[in-house]
Backbone as a chain_set.jsonl record, in Angstrom:
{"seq": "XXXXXXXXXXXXXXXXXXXXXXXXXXXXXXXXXXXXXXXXXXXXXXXXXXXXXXXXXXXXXXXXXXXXXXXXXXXXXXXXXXXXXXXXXXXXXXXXXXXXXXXXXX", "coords": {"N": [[0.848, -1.171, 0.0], [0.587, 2.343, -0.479], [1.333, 5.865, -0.996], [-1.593, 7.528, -2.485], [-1.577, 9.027, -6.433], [-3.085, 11.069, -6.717], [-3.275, 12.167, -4.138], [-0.993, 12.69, -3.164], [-0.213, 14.511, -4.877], [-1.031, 16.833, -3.07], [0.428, 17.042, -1.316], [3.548, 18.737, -0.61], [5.805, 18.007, 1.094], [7.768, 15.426, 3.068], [8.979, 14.387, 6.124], [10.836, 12.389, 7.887], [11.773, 11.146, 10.242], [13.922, 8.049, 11.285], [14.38, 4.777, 13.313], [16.644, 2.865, 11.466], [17.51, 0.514, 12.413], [15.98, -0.878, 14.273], [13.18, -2.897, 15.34], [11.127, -2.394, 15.338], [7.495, -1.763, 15.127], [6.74, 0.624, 13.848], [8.91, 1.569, 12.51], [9.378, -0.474, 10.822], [6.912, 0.329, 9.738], [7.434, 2.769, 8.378], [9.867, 2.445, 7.071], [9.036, 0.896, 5.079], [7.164, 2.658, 3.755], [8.737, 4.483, 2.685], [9.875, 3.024, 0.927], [8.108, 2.835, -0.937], [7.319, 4.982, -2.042], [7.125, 7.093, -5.033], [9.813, 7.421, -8.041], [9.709, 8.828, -9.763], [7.248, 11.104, -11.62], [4.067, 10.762, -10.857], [2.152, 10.971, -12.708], [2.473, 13.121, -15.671], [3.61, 16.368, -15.6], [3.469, 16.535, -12.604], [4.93, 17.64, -9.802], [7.006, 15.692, -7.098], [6.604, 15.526, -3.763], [9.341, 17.203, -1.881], [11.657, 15.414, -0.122], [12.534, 14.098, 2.716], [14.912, 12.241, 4.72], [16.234, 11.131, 7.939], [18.615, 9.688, 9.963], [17.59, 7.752, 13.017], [18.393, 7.142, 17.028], [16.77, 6.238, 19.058], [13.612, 4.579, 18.661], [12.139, 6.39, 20.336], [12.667, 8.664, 19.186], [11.626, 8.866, 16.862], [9.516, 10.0, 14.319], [7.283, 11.412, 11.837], [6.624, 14.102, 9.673], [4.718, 15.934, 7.841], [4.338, 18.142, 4.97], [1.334, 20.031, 3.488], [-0.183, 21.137, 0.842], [-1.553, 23.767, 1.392], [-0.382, 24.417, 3.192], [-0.422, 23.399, 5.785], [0.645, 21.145, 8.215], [1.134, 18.059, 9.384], [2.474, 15.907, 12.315], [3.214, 13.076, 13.238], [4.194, 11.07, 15.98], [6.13, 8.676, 17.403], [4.674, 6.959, 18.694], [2.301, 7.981, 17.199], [3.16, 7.072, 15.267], [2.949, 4.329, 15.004], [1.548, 2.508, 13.727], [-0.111, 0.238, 11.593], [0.92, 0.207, 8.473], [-1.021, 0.278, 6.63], [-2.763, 2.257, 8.311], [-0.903, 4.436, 8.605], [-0.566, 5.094, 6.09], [-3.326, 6.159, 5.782], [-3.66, 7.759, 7.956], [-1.921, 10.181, 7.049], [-3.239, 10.438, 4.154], [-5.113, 11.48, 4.66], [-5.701, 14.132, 4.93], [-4.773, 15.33, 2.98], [-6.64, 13.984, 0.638], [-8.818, 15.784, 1.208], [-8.425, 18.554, 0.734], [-8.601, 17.539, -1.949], [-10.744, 17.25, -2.645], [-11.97, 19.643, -1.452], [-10.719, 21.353, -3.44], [-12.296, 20.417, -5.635], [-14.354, 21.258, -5.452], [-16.315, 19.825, -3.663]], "CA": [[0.0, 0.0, 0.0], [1.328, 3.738, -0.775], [0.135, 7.041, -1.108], [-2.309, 7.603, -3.917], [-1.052, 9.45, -6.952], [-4.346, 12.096, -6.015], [-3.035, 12.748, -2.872], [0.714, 13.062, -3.548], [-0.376, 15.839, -5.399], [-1.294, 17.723, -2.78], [2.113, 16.76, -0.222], [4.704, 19.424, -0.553], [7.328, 17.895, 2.0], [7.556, 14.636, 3.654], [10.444, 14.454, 6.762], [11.13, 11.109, 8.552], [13.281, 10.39, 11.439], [13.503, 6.947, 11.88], [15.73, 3.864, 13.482], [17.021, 1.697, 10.534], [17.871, -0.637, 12.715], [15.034, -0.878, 14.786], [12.445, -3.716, 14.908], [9.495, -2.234, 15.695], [6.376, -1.811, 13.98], [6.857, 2.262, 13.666], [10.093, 2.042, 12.283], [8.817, -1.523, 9.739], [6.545, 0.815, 8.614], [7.945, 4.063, 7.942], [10.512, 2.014, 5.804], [7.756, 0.557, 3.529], [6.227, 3.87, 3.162], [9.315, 5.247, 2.027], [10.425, 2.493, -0.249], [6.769, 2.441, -1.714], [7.177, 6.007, -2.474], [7.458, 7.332, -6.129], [10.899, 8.111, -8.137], [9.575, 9.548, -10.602], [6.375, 11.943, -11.711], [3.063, 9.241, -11.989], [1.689, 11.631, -14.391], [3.411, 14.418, -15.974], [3.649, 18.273, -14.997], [2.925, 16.969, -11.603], [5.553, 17.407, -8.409], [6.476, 14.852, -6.115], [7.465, 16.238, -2.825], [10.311, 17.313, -0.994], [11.449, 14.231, 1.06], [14.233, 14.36, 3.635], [15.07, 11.448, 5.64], [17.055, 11.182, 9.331], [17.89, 8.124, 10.971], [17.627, 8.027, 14.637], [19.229, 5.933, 17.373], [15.925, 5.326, 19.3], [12.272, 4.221, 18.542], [11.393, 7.115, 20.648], [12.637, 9.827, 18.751], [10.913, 8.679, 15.538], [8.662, 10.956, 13.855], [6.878, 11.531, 10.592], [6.35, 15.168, 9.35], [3.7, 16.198, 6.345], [3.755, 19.364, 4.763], [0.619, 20.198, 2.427], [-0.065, 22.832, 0.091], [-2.156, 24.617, 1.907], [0.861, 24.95, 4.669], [-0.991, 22.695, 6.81], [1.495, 20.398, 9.045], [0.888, 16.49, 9.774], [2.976, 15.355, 12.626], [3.175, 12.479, 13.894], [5.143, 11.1, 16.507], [6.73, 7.664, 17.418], [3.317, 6.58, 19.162], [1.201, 7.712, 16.813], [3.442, 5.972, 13.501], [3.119, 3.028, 15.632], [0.495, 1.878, 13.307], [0.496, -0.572, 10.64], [1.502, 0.949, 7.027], [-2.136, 0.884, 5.986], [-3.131, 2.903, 9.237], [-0.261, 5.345, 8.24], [-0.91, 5.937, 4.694], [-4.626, 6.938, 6.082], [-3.345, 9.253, 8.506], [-1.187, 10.989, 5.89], [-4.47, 10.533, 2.991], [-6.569, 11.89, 5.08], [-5.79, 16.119, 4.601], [-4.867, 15.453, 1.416], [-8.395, 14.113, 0.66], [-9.978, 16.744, 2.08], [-7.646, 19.339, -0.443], [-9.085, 17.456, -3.031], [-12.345, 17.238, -2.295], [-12.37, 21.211, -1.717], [-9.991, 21.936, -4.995], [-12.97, 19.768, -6.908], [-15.842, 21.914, -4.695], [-17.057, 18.576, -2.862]], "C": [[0.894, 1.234, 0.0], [0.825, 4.316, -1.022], [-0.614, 7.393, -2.51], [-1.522, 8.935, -4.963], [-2.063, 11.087, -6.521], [-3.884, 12.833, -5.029], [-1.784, 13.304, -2.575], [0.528, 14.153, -3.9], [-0.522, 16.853, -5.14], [0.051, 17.752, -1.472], [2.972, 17.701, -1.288], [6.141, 19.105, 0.075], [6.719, 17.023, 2.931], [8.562, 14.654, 4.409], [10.343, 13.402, 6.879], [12.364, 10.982, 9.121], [12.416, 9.251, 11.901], [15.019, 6.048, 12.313], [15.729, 2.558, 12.58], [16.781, 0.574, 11.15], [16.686, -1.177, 14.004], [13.969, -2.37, 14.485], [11.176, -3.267, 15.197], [8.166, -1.773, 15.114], [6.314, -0.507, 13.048], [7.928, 2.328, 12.527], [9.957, 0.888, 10.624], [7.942, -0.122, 8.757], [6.798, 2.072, 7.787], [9.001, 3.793, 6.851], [9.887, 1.463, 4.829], [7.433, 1.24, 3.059], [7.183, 4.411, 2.544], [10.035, 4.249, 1.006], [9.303, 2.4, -1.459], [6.532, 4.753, -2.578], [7.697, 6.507, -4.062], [8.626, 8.274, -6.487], [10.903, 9.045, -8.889], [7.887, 10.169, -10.752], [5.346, 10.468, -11.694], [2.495, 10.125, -12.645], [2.386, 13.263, -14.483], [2.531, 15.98, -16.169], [2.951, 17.768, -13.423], [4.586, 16.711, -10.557], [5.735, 16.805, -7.98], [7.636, 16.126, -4.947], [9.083, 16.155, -2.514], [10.521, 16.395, -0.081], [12.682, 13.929, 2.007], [13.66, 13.109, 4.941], [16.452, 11.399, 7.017], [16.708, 9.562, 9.516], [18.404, 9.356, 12.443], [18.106, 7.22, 15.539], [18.225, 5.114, 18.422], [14.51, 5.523, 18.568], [11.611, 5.624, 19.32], [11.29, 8.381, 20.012], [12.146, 9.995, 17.649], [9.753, 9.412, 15.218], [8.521, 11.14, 12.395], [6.205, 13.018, 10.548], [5.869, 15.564, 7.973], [3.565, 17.508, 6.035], [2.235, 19.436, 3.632], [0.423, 21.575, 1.963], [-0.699, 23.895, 0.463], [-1.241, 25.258, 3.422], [0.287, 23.968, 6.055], [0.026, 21.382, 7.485], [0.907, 19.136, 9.934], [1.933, 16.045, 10.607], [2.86, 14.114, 13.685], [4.444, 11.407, 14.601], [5.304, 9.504, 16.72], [5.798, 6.847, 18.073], [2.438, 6.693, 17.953], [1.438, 6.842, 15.406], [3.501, 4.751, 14.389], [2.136, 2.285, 15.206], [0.781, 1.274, 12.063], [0.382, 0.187, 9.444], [0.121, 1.191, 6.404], [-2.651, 2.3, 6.202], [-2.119, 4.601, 8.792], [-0.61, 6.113, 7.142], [-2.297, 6.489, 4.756], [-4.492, 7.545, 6.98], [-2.669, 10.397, 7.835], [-2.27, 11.461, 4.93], [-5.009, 11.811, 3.411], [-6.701, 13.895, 4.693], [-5.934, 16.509, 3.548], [-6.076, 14.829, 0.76], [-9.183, 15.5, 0.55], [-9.361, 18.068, 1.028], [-8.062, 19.288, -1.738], [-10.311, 17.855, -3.545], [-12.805, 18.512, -2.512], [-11.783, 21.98, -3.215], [-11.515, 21.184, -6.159], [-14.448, 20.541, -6.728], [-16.845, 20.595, -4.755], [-17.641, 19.156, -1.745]], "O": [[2.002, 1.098, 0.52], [-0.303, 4.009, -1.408], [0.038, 7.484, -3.55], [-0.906, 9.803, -4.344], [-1.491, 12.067, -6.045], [-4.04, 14.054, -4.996], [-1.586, 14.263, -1.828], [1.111, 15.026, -3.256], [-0.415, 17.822, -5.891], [0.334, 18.8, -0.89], [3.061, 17.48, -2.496], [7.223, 19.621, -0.204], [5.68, 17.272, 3.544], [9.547, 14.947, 3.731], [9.663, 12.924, 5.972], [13.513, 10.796, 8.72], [11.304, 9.129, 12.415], [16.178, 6.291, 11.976], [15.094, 1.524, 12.787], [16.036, -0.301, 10.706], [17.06, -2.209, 14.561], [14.049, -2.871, 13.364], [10.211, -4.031, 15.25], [8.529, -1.086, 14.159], [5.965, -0.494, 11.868], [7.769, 3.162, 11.636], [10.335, 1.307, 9.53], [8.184, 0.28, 7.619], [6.361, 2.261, 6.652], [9.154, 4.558, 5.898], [10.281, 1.603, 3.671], [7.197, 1.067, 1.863], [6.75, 5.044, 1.581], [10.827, 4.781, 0.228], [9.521, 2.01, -2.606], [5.76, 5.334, -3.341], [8.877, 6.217, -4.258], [8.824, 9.359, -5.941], [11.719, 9.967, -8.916], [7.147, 9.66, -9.91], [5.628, 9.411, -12.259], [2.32, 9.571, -13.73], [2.656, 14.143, -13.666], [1.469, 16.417, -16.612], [2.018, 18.441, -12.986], [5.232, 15.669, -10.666], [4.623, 16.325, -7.759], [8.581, 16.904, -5.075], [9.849, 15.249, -2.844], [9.724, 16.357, 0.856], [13.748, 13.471, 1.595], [12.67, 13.038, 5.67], [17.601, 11.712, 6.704], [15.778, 8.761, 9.421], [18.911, 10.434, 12.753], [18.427, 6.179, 14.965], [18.404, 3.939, 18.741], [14.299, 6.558, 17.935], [10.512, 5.962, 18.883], [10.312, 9.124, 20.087], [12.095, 11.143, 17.208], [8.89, 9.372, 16.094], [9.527, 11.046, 11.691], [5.272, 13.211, 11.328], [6.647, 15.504, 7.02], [2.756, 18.167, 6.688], [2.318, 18.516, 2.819], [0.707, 22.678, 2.428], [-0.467, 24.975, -0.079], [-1.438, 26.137, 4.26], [0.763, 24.04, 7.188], [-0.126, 20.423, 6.729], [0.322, 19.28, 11.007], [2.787, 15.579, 9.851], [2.441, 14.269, 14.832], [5.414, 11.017, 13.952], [4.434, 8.91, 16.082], [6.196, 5.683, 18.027], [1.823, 5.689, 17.592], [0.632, 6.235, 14.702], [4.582, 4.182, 14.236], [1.676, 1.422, 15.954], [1.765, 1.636, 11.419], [-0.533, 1.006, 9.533], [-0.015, 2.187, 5.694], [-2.915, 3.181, 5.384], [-2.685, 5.692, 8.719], [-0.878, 7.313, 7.089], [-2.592, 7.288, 3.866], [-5.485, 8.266, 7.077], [-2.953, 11.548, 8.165], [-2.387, 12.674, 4.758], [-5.269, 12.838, 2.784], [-7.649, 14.58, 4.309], [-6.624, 17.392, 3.039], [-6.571, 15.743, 0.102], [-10.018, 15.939, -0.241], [-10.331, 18.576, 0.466], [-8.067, 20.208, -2.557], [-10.721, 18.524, -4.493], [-13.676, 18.799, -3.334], [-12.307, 22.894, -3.852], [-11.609, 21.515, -7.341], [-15.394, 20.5, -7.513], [-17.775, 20.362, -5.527], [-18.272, 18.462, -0.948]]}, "num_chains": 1, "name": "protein.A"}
């Protein structure tokens, strides 16, 4: 699972501090999400964000940071990415949704 091409569209800047070496579910999924992430445009003249990655040396300091285009700021912290990769990519969706929804006058 990975972020929809729809919704990408509206992400400006993704951060991630995480621990490579880590086993824990936070840290499993924050590396899926970022290997599942696109290298290139999925359709052309569109952006993909800004994406800056940190490692970290614990599980606690892990954190996921969302910018969207509206300047609006998604963070979540080493508790709340403590959810499985679906759970993630629908805490991330979810603003960007809602961007769409109003850019389409839903």
């Amino acid at each position: 699972m990975s972020i929809a091409a729809a919704s990408l569209k509206h992400i400006t800047a993704m951060s991630f501090d995480f621990a490579p070496l880590s086993a824990s579910q936070a840290s499993r999924s924050m590396r899926l999400l970022l290997a599942r992430l696109p290298t290139k445009p999925p359709m052309p003249g569109m952006d993909l964000p800004d994406i800056k990655t940190k490692t970290v040396a614990t599980d606690a300091q892990q954190k996921i940071e969302i910018t969207y285009k509206n300047k609006q700021k998604l963070v979540l912290d080493h508790l709340a990415s403590e959810a499985r990769l679906s759970d993630l990519v629908m805490k991330i969706e979810e603003p960007a949704r809602a961007l769409r929804l109003k850019e389409e006058g839903l």
